[in-house]
C-alpha positions as CSV (number, residue, x, y, z in Angstrom):
1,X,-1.1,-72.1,-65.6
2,X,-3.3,-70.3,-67.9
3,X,-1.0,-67.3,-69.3
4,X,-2.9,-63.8,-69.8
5,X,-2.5,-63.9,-73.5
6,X,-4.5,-66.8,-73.7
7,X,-7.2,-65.7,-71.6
8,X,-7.6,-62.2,-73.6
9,X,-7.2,-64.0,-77.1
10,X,-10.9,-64.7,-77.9
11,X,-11.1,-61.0,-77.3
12,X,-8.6,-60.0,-79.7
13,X,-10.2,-62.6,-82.2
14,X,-13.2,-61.2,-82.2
15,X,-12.6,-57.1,-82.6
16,X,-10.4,-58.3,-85.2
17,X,-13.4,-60.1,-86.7
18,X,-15.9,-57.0,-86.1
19,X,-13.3,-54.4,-87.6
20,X,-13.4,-56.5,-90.6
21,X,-16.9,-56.5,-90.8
22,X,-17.1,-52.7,-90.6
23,X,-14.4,-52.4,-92.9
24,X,-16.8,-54.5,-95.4
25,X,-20.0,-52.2,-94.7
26,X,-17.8,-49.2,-95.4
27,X,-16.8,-50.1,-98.7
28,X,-20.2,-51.1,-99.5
29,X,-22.1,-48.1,-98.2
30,X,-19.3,-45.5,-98.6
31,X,-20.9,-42.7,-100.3
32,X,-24.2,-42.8,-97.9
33,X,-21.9,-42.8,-94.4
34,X,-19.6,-39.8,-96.1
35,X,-22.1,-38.0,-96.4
36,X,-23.7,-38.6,-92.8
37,X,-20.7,-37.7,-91.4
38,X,-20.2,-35.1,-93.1
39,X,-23.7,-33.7,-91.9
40,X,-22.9,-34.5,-88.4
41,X,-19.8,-32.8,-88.1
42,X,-21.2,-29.7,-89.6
43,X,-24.0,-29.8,-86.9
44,X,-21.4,-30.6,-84.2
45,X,-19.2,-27.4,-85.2
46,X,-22.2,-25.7,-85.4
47,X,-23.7,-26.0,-81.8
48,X,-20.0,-25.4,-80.2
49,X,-20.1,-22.1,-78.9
50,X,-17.3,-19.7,-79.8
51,X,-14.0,-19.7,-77.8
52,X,-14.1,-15.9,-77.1
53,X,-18.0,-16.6,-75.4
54,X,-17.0,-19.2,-72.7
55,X,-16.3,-17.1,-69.5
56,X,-12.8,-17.2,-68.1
57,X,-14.1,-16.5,-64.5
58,X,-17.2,-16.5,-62.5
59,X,-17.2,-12.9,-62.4
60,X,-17.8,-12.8,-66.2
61,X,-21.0,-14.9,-66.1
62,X,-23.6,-13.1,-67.8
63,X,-27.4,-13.2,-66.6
64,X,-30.7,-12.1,-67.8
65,X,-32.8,-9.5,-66.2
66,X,-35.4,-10.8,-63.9
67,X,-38.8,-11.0,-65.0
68,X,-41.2,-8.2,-63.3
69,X,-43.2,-9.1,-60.4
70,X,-46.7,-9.1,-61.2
71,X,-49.6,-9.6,-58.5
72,X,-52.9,-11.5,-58.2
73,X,-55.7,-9.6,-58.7
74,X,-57.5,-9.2,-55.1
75,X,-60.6,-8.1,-53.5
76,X,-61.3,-6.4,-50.2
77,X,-64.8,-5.3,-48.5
78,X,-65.9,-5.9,-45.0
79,X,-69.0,-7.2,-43.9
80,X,-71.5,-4.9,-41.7
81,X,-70.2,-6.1,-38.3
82,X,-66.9,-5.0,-38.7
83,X,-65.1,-7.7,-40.3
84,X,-62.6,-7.6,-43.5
85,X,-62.1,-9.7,-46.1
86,X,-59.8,-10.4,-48.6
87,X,-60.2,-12.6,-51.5
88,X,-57.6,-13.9,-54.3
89,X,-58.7,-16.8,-56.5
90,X,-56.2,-19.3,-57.8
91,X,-57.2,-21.9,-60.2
92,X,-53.7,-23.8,-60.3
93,X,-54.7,-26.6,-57.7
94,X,-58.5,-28.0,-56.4
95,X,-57.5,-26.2,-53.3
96,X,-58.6,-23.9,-50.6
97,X,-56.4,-21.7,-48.1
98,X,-58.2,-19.1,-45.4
99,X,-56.3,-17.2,-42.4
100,X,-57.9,-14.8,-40.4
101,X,-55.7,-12.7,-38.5
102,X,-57.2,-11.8,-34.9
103,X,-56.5,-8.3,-32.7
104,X,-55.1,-10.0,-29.4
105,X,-52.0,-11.3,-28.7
106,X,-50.3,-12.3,-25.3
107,X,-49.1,-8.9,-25.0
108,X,-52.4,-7.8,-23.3
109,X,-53.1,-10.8,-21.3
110,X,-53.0,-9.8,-17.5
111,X,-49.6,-10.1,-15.8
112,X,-50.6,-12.3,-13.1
113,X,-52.3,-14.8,-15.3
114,X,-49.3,-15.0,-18.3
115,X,-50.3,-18.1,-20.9
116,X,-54.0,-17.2,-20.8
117,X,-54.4,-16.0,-24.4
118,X,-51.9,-19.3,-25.8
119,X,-54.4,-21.6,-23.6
120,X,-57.1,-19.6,-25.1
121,X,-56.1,-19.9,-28.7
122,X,-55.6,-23.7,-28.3
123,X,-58.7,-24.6,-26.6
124,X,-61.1,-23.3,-29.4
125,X,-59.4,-25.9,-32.0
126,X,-58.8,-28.9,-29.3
127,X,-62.3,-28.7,-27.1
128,X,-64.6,-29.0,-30.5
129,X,-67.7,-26.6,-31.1
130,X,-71.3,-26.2,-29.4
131,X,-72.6,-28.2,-32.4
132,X,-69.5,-30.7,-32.8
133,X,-67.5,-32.4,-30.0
134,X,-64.0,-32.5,-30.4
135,X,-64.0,-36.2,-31.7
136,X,-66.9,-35.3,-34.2
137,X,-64.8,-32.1,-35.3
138,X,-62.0,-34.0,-36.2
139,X,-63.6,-37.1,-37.7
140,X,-65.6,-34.6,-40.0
141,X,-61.9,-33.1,-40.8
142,X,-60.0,-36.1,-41.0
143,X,-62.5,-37.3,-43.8
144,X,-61.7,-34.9,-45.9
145,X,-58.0,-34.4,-45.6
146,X,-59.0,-30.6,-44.3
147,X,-57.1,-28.6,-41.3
148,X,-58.7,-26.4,-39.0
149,X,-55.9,-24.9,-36.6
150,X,-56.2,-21.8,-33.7
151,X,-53.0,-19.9,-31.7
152,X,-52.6,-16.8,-30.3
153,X,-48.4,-15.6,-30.3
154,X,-47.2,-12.2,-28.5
155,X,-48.7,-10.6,-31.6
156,X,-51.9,-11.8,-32.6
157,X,-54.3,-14.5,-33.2
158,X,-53.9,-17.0,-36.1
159,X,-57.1,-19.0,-37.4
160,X,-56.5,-20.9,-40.7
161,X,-58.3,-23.3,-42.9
162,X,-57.3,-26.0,-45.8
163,X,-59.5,-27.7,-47.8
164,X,-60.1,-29.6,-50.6
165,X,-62.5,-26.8,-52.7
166,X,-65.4,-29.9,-53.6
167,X,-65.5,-29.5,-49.8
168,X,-65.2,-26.1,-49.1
169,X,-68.9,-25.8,-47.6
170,X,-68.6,-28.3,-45.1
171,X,-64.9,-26.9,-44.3
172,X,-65.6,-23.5,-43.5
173,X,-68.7,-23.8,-41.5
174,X,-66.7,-25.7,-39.5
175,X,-63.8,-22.9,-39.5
176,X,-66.5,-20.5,-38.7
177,X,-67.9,-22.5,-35.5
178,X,-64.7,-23.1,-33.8
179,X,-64.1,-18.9,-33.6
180,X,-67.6,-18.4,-32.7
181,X,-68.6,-21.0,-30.6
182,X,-66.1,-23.4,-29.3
183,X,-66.6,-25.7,-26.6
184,X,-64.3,-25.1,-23.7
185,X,-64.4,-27.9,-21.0
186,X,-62.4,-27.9,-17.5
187,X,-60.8,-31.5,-18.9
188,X,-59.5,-29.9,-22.2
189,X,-57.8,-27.0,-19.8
190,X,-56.5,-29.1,-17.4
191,X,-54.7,-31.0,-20.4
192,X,-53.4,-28.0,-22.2
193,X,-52.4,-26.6,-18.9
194,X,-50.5,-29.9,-18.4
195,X,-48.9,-29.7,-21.9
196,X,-47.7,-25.7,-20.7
197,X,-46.5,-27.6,-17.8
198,X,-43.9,-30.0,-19.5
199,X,-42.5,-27.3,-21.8
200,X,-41.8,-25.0,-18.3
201,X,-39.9,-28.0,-17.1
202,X,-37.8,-28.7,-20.5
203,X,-36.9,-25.3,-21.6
204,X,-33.7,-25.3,-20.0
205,X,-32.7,-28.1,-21.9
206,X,-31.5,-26.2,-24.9
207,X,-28.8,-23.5,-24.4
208,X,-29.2,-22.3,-27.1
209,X,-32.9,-21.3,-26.3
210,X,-31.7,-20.0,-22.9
211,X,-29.3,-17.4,-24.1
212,X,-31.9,-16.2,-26.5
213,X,-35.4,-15.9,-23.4
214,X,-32.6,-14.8,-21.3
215,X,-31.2,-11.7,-23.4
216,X,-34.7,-10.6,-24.3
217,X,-35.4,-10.4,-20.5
218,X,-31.9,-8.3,-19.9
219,X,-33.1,-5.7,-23.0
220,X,-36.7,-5.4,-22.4
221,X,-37.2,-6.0,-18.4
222,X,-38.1,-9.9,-17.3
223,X,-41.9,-7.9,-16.7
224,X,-42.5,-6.5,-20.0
225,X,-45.1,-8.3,-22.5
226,X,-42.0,-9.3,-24.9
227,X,-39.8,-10.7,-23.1
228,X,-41.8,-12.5,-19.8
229,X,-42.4,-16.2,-19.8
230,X,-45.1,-18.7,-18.4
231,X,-44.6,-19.8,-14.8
232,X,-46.0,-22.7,-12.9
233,X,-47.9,-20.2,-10.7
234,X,-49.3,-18.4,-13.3
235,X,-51.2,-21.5,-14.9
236,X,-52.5,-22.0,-11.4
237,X,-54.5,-18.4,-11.4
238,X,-56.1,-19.6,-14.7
239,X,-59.2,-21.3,-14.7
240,X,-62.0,-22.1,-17.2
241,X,-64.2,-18.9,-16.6
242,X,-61.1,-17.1,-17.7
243,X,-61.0,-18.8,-20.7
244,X,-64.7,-18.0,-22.0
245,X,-64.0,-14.4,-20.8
246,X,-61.0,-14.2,-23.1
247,X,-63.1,-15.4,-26.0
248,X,-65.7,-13.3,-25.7
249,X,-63.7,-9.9,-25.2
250,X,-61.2,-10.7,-28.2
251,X,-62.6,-12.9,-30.3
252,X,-65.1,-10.6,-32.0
253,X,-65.7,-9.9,-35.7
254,X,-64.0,-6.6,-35.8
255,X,-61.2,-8.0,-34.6
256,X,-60.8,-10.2,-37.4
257,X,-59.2,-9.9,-41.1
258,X,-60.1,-12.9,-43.2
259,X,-58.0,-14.0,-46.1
260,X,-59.0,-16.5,-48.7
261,X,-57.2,-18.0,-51.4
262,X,-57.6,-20.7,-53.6
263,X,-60.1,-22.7,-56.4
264,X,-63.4,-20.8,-56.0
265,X,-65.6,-18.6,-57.5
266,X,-65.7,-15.1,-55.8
267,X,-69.7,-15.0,-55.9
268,X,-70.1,-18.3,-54.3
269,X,-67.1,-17.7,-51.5
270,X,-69.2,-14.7,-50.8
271,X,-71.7,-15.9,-49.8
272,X,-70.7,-18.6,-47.7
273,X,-68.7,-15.6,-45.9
274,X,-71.7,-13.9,-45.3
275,X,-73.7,-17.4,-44.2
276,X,-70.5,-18.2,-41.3
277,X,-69.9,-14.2,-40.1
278,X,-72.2,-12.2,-41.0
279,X,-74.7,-12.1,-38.5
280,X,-71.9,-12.3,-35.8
281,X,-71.9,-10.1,-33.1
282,X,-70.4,-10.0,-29.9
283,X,-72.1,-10.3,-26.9
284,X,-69.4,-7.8,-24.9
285,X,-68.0,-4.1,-25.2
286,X,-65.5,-4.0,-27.3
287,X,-62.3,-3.3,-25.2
288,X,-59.4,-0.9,-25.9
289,X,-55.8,-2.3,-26.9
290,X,-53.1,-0.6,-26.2
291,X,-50.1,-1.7,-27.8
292,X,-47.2,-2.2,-24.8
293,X,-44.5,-0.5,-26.1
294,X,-40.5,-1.3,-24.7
295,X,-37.5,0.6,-23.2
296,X,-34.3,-1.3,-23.0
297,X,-33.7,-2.0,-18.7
298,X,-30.1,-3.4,-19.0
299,X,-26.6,-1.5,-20.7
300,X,-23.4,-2.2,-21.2
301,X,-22.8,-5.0,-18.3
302,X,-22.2,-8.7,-18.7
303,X,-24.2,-11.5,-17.8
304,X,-22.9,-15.0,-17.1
305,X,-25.3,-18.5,-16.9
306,X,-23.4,-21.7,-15.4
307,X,-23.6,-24.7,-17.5
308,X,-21.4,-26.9,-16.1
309,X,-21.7,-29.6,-18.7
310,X,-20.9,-27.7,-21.9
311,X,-18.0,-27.6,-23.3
312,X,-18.6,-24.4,-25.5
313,X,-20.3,-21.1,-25.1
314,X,-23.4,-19.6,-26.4
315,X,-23.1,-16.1,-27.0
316,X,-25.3,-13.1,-27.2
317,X,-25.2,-9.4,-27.9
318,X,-27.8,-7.1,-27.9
319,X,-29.8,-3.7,-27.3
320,X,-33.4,-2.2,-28.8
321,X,-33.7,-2.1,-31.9
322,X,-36.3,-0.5,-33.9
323,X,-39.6,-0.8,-36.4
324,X,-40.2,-1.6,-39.7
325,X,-41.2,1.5,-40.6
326,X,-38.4,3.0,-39.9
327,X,-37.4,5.5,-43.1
328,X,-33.9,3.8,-42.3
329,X,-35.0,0.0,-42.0
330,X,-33.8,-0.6,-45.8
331,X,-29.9,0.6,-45.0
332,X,-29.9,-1.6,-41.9
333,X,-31.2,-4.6,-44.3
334,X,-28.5,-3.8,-45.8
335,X,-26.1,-3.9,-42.7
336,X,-27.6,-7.2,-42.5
337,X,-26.6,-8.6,-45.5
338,X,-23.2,-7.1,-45.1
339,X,-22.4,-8.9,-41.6
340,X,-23.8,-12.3,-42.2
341,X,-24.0,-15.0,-45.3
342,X,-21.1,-16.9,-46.1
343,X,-20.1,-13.5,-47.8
344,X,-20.5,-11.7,-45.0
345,X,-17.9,-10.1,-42.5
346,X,-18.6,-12.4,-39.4
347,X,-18.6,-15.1,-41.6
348,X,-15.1,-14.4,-43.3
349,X,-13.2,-13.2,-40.2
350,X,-14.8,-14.7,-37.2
351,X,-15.4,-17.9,-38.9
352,X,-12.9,-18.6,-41.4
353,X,-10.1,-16.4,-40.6
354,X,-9.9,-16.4,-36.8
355,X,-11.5,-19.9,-36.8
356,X,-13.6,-18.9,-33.4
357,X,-17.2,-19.8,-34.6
358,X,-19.5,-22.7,-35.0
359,X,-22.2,-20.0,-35.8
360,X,-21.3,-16.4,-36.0
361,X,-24.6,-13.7,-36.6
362,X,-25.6,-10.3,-36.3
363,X,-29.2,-8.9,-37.0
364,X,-31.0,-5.8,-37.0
365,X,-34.4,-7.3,-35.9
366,X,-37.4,-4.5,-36.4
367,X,-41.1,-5.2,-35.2
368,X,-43.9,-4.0,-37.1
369,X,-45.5,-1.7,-34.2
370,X,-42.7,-1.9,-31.4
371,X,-39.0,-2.2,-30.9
372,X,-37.3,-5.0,-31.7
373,X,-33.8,-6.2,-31.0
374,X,-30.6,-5.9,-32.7
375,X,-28.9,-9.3,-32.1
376,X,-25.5,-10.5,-32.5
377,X,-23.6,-13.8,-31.5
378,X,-22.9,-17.6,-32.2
379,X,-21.2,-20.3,-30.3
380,X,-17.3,-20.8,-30.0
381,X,-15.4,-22.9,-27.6
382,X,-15.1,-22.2,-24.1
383,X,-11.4,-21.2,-24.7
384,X,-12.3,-18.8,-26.9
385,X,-15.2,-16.9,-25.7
386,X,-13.4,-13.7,-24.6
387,X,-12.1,-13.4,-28.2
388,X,-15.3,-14.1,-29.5
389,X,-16.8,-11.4,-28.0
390,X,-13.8,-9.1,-28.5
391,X,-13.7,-9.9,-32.4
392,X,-17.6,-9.8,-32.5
393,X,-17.9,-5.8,-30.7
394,X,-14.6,-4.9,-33.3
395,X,-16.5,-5.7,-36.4
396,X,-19.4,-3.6,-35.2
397,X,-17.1,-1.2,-34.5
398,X,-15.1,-1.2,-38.1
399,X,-18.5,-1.1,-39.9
400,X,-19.2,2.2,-37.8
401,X,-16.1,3.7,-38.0
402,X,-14.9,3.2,-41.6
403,X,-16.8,3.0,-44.9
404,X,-17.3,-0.4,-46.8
405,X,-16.4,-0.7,-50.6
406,X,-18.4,-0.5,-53.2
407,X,-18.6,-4.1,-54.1
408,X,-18.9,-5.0,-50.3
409,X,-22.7,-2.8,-51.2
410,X,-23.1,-3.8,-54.4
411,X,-23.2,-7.7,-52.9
412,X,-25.4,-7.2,-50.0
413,X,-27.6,-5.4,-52.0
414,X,-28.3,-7.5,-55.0
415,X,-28.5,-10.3,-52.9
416,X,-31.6,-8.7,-51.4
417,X,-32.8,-7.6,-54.5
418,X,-32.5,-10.9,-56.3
419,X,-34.1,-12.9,-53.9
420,X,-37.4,-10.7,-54.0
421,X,-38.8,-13.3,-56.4
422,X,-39.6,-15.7,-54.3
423,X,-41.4,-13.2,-52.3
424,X,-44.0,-13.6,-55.0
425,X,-43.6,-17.2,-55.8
426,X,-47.6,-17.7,-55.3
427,X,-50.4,-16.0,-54.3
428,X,-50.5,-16.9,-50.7
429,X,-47.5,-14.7,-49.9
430,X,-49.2,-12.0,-51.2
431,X,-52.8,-12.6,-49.2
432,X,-50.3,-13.2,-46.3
433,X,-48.6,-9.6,-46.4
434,X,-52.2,-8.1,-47.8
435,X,-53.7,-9.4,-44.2
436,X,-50.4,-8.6,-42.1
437,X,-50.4,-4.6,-43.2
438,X,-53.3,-4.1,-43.0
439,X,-53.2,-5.7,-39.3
440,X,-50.4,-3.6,-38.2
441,X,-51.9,-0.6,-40.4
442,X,-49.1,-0.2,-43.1
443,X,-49.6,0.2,-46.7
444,X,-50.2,-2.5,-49.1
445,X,-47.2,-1.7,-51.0
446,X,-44.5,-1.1,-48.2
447,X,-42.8,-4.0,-49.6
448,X,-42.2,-2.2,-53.2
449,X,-41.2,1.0,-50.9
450,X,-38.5,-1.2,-49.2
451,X,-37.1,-2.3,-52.6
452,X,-36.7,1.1,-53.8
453,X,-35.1,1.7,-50.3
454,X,-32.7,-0.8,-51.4
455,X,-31.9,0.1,-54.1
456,X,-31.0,3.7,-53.3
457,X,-28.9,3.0,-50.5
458,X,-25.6,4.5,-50.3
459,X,-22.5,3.8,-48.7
460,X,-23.0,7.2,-46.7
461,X,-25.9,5.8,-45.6
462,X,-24.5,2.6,-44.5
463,X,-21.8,4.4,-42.4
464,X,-24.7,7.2,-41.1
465,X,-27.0,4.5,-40.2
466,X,-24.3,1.9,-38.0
467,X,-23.3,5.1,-36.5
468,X,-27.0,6.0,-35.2
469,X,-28.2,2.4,-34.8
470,X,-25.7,-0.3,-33.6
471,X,-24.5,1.2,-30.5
472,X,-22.1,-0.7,-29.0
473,X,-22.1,1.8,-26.0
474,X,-25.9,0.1,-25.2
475,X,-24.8,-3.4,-25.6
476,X,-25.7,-6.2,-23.3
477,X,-23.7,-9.5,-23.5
478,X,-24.8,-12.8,-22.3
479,X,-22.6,-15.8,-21.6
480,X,-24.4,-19.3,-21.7
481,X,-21.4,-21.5,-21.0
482,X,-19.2,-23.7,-18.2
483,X,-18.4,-21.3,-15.1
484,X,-15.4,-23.2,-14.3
485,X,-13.9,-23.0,-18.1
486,X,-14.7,-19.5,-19.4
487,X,-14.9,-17.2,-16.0
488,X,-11.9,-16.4,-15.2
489,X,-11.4,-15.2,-19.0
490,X,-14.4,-12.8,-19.1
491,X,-12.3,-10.7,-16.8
492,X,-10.2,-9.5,-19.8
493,X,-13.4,-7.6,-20.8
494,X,-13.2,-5.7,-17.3
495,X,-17.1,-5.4,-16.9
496,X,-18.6,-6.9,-13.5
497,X,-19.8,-10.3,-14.1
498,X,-23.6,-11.1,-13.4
499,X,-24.8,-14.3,-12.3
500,X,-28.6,-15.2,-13.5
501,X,-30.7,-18.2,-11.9
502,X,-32.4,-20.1,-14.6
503,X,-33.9,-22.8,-11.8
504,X,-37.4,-24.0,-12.6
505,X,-40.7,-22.1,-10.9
506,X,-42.4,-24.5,-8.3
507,X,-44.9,-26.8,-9.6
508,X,-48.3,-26.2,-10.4
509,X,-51.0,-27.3,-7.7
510,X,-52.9,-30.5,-8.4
């Protein structure tokens, strides 16, 4: 048996040896490595900062000031049919970004024929142009790692471009046919159409997405432009001639705001602008848009949808909101930051104190030129949905009711403030809110207007503001849960319970 002093032996033998031989150099070279270490120690004690500087807590931590926001230079001018333009030049990458934000939206699609402006927006990208068929299109883009995508949201139309700048010619003629001329074809509707078809039939899939179409139809009316949905019997009143007629009474040069940015020179973008657009005109009277504008149909009630197979519940709170422009949007920013984050009040008590939440929110959503919705909720175990909903409506209530602390304002509103920065982390951001304002006709620096909103928000006006705007009085709550494990619980809120249907609409005709 080998014993362990023998096996680490030849070790011991040879630091022995090595310590001898150090011992050697040392004597030999003793004035030359006194002196080194000298030198090193006095550079060691040197770059060790002083005791006293080393904060004791996190709360000590000293930062510098952040740098002022500065913005890209920019250029706006429209061309003589109507059209604007806004141009920002980046030299940082060989690259070339364009969005051109369109006046139409869902929102003013006829009620009988809902999904006509999304089927709209998606044909002129997937059908090809007059000059280029769709397989041609996206050859000719596929060769040159470009993008050329179309959509039309609630909102507005979204046209946008990428390109390499070498071939930024080829590119943007090609962006420029696909709004003016696309090809639209009865086989490209009938597979768009189809594709509408499969999302109808998988949208209950998700409760999560339920409770959130579902609400919106409880605050706004299931009829009104922001809150309705596709049905099977509405792609059936939809066919091609539609299509072309929707193109030609919206998609029109004054109904468009181009943005470029990118590697280019400003003389030579110019004029390929002016080769793509500006001899555009539209063939049709320029209709009137009128912005739909919302009411809230539903208050104070509860709504239940069976889901027999969960085993938690979605939860959602909510009742109009308001805009953007609101001279009392900033304190409700604020509000915002004060009820969620993991330093905010849902967070700490619904979460981590009462342990009821998987997710646990509250929002004041504004809209830039109609109501939007103040949203609260999360999802919590079917046990514990009653409380939920109790605890949620208390800590509206407490934020109404009685004023937060100083640092409670001081946190919300630096962490606003300090994330501003990456509001201006390149010049796209800016072009994007540049295009967006002047879209929705606010001014370029409403941003900068917020901030100083920020900034001078009080903790009166937190109080005054939860008081005007989060009325709990107005709220609707929606249940997206199993009937058998959470009903007999709501009762403890002592509101009549409503059922909703979420079946699928017939299918479409073939």
């Amino acid at each position: 048996m080998i014993s362990s002093n023998n096996i680490f032996f030849p070790i011991k033998q040879n630091f022995l040896i090595f310590f001898m031989m150090q011992i050697s150099l040392f004597r030999q070279f003793r004035w030359i490595s006194l002196i080194l270490i000298t030198v090193l120690l006095i550079v060691f004690i040197l770059r060790l900062p002083a005791t006293a500087e080393i904060p004791k807590n996190y709360k000590e931590l000293e930062f510098p000031s952040l740098s002022s926001i500065s913005l890209p230079d920019y250029e706006r001018y429209e061309l003589k049919n109507g059209m604007v333009v806004y141009l920002i030049e980046d030299h940082q990458l060989p690259l070339i970004k364009g969005n051109a934000l369109i006046k139409v939206g869902s929102r003013i699609e006829p009620r009988e024929k809902i999904g006509l402006a999304e089927i709209t927006g998606s044909m002129m990208r997937l059908g090809g142009t007059t000059q280029h068929p769709a397989s041609e299109l996206n050859e000719l883009l596929e060769q040159r790692a470009a993008k050329v995508e179309v959509s039309i949201n609630t909102h507005s139309g979204n046209a946008a471009f990428n390109s390499l700048s070498k071939d930024i010619e080829i590119v943007f003629d090609l962006f420029s046919q696909v709004l003016k001329e696309p090809a639209f074809d009865s086989q490209q509707l009938v597979l768009t159409k189809t594709q509408l078809q499969g999302q109808i039939a998988r949208r209950n899939d998700n409760p999560g997405d339920i409770a959130n179409r579902e609400l919106y139809k409880l605050v706004y009316g299931q009829d009104s432009p922001y809150a309705r949905t596709i049905e099977h019997t509405m792609l059936n009143n939809i066919d091609l001639d539609d299509v072309i007629s929707f193109h030609k009474q919206y998609i029109r040069p004054e109904n468009l705001i181009l943005g470029i940015v990118g590697d280019f020179d400003s003389k030579v973008m110019k004029q390929l602008i002016k080769n793509g657009f500006e001899d555009w005109e539209s063939s049709t009277i320029k209709p009137e848009i009128t912005i739909p504008q919302a009411n809230q149909i539903k208050k104070n009630e509860l709504f239940f949808i069976d889901q027999p197979h969960l085993n938690q519940s979605n939860v959602l709170l909510g009742h109009l909101g308001g805009k953007l422009d609101s001279p009392d949007y900033p304190a409700l920013s604020v509000i915002n930051g004060l009820l969620n984050g993991f330093g905010g009040r849902l967070f700490n008590n619904l979460r981590s104190d009462q342990g009821l939440a998987y997710t646990v929110y509250g929002y004041w959503n504004a809209a830039y030129d109609y109501p939007g919705v103040f949203l609260a909720g999360g999802q919590t175990s079917s046990e514990t949905t009653t409380q939920f909903i109790e605890s949620l409506i208390a800590e509206i209530e407490l934020l109404r009711n009685q004023p937060i602390n100083n640092d409670e304002l001081a946190y919300a509103k630096e962490s606003i403030l300090n994330s501003f920065v990456f509001k201006f982390e390149n010049p796209s951001q800016t072009l994007s809110r540049l295009l967006t304002y002047e879209y929705y006709g606010y001014p370029e620096n409403f941003i900068f207007k917020y901030q100083e909103g920020i900034k001078k928000t009080t903790v009166e006006d937190i109080q005054r503001v939860a008081q005007q705007y989060l009325k709990t009085e107005d709220i609707v709550t929606l249940v997206v849960g199993s009937k058998e494990n959470i009903y007999s619980s709501l009762s403890k809120l002592k509101k009549n319970i409503h059922n909703i249907n979420i079946n699928t609409s017939p299918q479409m005709d073939n």
